[in-house]
N, C-alpha and C positions, 0 to 999 in steps of 0.2 A: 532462455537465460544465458544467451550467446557470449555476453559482458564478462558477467560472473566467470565463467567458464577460462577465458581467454585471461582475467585475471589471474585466477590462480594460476592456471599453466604459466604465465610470465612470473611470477613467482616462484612459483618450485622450479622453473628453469634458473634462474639467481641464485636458488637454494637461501641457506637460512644465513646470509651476509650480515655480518656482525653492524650495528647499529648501537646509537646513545641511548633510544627509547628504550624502556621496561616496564612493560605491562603484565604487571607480576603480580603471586597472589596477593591480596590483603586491599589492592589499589583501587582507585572510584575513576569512574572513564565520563566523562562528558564531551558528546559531541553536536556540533550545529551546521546548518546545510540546507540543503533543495530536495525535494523528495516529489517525482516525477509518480503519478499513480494513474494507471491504464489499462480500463476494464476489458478483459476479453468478454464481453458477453455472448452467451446462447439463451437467446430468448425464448420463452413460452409464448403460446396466442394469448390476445385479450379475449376473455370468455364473452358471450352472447351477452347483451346483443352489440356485436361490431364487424365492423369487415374481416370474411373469412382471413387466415393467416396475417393478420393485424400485430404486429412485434413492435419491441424497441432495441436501438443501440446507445451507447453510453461516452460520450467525450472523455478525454482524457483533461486532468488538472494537477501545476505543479504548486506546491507552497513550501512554507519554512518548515522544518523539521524539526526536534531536538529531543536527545538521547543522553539517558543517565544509565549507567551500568558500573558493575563491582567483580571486579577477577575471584572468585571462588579458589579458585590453584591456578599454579601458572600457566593453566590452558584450558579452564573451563570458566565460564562469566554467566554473569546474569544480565541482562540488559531491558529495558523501557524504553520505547519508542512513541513520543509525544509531539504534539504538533495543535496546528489550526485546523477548523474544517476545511477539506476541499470541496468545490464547488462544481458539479459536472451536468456539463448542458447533455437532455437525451434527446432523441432521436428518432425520426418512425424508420421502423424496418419490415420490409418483409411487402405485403400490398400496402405498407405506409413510407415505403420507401420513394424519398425526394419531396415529403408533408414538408419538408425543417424543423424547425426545435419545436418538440412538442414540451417540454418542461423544463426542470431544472433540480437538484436535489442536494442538499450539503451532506456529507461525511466526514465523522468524526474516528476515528479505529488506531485505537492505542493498540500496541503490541507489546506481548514479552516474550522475551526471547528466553531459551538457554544454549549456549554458545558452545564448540569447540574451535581452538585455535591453533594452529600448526606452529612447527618452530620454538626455539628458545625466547623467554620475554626480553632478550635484546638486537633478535632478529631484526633486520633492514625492515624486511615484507614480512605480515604473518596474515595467511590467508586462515578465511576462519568460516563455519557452517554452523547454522542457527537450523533451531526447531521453536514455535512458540506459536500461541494463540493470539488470538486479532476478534476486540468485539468490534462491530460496525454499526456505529448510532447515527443511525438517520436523523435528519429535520431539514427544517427552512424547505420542505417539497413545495415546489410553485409550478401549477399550469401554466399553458399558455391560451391564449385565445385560439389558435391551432386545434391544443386537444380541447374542447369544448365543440369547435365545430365537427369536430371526429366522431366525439361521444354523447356529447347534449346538442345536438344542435338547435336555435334556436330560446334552449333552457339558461338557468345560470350558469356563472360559470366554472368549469368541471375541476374538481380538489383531487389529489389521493395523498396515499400515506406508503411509507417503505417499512418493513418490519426489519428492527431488530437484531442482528444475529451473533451467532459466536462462530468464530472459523480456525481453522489449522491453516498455518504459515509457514514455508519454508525459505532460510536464507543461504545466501552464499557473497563473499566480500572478501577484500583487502584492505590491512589497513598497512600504509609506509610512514615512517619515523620519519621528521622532520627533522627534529632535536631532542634533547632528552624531554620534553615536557608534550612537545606538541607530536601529532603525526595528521597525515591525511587517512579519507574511509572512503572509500566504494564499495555499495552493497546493492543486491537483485533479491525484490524479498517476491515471490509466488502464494497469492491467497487463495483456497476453496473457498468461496463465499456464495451462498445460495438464501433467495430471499425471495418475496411475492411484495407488489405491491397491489394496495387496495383503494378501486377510484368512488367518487363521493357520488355516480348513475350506478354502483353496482358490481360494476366490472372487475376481476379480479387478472392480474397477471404473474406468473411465476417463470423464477432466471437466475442463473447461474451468471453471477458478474468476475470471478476467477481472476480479480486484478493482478496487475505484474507494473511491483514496485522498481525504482533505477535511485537509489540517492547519494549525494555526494555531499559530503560533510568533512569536514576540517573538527581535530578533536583532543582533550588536553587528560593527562590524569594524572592524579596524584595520591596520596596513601591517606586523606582523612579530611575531615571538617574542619 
């Protein structure tokens, strides 16, 4: 979270420099952007019958993001974090290491946050730290003709499925005042996410995907509908 880190400290080095923006309580925040998502995976083995230490690893995928949030007081917020599925090519790892793209799988993992924010709400910079849960709904899982010759060889061709999950998220961000209505966001959001997937010979695999979110967003608020 080397970003997040280096942000804040450029900010509390500025300290809390008087600005237009006021993101104050009572206010609705909407913002939109890029949101960079990148699995650390440790993978589990594919169980029997497959080649001993049989893993996967997980591509990274960027898409559009957008975010609705409401100042609680002038330093605590509630925030949604919405978007498209991402789309992540995986991977053999481990004695499947250098197979190529063994599949492909989309996720979809809203978030809510609850925020703190540093600074007065018309501070220049106001760095801010989130706590919030993250569901991760799998679909669209597609093999490839790869895992097939891995797992079925010769048979049809090999399906699975990703299960499910609810995880803990941790953030850290800056947002800077543009003007009074607009500002810009950088945030590092850190997921536990542990999950198994189940293939259509049998085989099951369990793994911690522990993704490490980057997103940049431009963002407006104002006090109502």
């Amino acid at each position: 979270m080397n970003t997040a880190v280096k942000a804040l400290a450029l900010a509390a080095a500025m300290g809390a420099a008087s600005g237009a923006s006021a993101q104050a309580a009572g206010e609705w925040v909407v913002k939109a952007g890029l949101n960079k998502i990148t699995p650390k995976v440790k993978s589990g083995n594919v169980s029997a019958p497959a080649l001993p230490e049989s893993r996967a690893d997980i591509g990274a995928d960027t898409q559009p993001v957008f975010t609705i949030g409401r100042m609680l007081t002038d330093n605590f917020s509630v925030e949604l974090d919405l978007g498209v599925p991402y789309k992540h090519k995986i991977y053999g790892s481990g004695s499947l290491e250098g197979t190529g793209q063994l599949a492909t799988s989309e996720v979809l993992p809203p978030t809510a946050f609850l925020q703190y924010h540093l600074f007065e709400p018309t501070a220049k910079f106001r760095p801010y730290a989130g706590l919030g849960v993250t569901y991760a709904y799998f679909r669209s899982e597609t093999g490839s003709g790869q895992l097939t010759a891995l797992l079925n060889p010769g048979g049809p061709p090999s399906t699975f499925s990703m299960k499910n999950k609810w995880a803990a998220s941790a953030q850290l961000g800056v947002s800077m005042a543009i003007n009074e209505k607009w500002f810009a966001d950088i945030n590092v959001v850190k997921t536990k996410l542990k999950t198994s997937a189940r293939y259509s010979t049998g085989q099951t695999m369990d793994a911690a995907l522990d993704p490490l979110a980057v997103g940049v967003t431009v963002g407006y608020h104002f006090s109502g509908f």
